[in-house]
N, C-alpha and C positions, 0 to 999 in steps of 0.2 A: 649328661642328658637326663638322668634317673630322677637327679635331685628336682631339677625345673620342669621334670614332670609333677613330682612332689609337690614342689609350691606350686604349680598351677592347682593342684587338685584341694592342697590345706588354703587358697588364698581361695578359695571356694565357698559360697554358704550352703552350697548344695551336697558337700563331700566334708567337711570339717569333721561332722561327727564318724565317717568313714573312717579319717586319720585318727580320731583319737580315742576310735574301736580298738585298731591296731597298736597303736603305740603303747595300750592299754599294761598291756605285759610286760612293756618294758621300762627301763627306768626312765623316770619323769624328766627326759632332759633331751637335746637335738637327736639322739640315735633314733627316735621313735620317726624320724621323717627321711635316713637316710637307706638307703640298699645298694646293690648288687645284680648288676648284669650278670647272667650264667647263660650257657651255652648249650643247656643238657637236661634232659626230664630227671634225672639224676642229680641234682650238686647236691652238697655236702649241708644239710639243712643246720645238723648240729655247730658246723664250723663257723657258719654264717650267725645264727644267732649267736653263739661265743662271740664272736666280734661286736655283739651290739647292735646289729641290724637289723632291722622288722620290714624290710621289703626287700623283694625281688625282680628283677623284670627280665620276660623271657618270648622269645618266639613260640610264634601258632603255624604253622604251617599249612595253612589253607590245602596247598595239595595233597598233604596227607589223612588232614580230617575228615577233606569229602574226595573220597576217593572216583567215588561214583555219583553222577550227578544227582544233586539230592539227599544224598545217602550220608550222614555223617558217621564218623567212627572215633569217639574222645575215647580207645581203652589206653592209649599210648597216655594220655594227659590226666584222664580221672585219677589217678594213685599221687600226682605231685597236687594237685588240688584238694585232694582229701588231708595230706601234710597239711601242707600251707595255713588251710583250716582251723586243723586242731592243735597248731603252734600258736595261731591267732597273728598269722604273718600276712602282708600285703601282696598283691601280685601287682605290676605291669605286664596286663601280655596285646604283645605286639603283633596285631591282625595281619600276617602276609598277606599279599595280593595277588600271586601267582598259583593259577591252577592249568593245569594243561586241557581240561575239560573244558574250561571258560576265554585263555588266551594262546594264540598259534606261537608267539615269540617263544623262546627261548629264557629262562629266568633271568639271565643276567644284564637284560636290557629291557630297559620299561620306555613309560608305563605301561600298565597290563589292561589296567579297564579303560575302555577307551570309546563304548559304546553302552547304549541302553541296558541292553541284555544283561554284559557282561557284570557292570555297575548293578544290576538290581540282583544277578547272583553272588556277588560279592555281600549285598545288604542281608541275605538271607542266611549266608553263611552266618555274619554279625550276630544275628539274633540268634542263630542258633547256639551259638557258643557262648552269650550274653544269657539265655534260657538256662542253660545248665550252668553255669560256674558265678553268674552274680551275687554278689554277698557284701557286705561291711569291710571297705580294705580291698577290694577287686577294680582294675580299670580297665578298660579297654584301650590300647592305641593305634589309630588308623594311620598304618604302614611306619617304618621306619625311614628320616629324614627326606618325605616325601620331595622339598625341594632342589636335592639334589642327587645322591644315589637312589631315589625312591624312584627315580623317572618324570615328576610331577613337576618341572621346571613350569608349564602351566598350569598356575595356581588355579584358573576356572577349572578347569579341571578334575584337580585334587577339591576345591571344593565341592563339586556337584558329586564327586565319590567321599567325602566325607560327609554331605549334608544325607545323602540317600542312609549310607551305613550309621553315622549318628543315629538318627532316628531309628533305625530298625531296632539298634543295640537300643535304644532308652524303652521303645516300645516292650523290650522284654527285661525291664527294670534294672538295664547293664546303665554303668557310668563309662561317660568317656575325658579321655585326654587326650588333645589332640591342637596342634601339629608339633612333633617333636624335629624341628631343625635342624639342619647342619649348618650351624652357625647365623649370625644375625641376617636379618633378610625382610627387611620392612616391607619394600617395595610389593614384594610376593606377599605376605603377613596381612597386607592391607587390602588385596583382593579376595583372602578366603575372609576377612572380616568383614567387607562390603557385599559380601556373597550370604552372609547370613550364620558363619562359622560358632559364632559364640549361642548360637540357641541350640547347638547339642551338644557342647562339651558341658562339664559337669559344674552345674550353678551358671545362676545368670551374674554374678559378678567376676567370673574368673581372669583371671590375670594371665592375659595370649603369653604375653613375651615372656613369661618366666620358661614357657616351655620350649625357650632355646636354647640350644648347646651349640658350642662351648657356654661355659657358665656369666661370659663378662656380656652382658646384655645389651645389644642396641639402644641407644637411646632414644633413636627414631620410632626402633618401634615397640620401644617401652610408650612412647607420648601416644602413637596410634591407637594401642590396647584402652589404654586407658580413656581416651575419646570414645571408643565406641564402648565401654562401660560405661557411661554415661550417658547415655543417648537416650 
């Protein structure tokens, strides 16, 4: 999934020079567009680079940054951002969407925003976190495989929660990528694309479908993307 976030973001005219800020340091060759899912505000940054890698992608944790309604708290995240940084390394971080301030469920069953309110606290969280850590090399992504462990089996849905949070996140000069799949899924693909999906993810040409996982691509909706890049 890391990678076809990657080409969604390098097949970009909006994010290119993003990519090849970062790749900057390292050698001139595909490692500059490859990374590494981690688990921890911690991983091992020296191990990662030794392998060649110039990005990472990692979880936000919505319920932990705004503890309190309102109230943001990045001390847990500032110290892996300020890394990342001064290695001249990429992030992916992946916007949760579960706060217990904002939804009554339980985490492990979505979706979570489901309503106004909740959906426009979710957009502000976005920019908040898009305000402080935006940079050359940073994306934002709205939920993890929203189509199907994310909850968002209704793509109107996921879209009207990613078109609200897209724009908050651009509004404070964050990029986004966005929708990272659980697998191909045109059908669902083509409703956040007729919904208007492509005017906040990063550049007006980006390429929806690459940002599926697994890596072997719909064809169907590889041909979708590419129609509404066109348009």
């Amino acid at each position: 999934m890391l990678l076809q976030l990657l080409l969604l973001a390098a097949t970009s005219a909006g994010a290119t020079a993003a990519v090849k800020t970062v790749g900057a340091a390292a050698a001139p060759d595909a490692t500059s567009i490859l990374g590494v899912n981690v688990h921890s505000d911690t991983p091992d940054l020296d191990l990662i680079e030794a392998a060649g890698l110039r990005w990472v992608r990692m979880d936000m944790a919505w319920q932990l940054l705004e503890p309190r309604v309102g109230v943001y708290d990045f001390a847990a995240t500032d110290p892996f951002f300020k890394q990342l940084a001064a290695r001249k390394m990429g992030v992916i971080s992946i916007l949760g969407d579960w706060n217990p301030l904002y939804s009554a469920g339980p985490e492990e069953v979505g979706p979570h925003l489901t309503n106004a309110s909740s959906i426009a606290a979710f957009a502000r969280f976005g920019r908040a976190v898009a305000a402080r850590y935006s940079r050359d090399g940073v994306l934002f992504e709205l939920i993890n495989e929203p189509n199907t462990g994310g909850g968002y089996k209704n793509a109107s849905l996921y879209a009207e929660v990613a078109l609200a949070a897209g724009g908050a996140i651009r509004s404070a000069g964050g990029k986004v990528a966005a929708p990272a799949l659980a697998g191909p899924d045109a059908a669902w693909l083509q409703v956040t694309l007729d919904a208007g999906l492509l005017s906040v993810v990063v550049g007006p040409a980006a390429a929806a479908a690459d940002a599926l996982s697994p890596a072997v691509a719909d064809p169907a909706a590889a041909d979708i993307a590419s129609r509404h890049r066109t348009r």
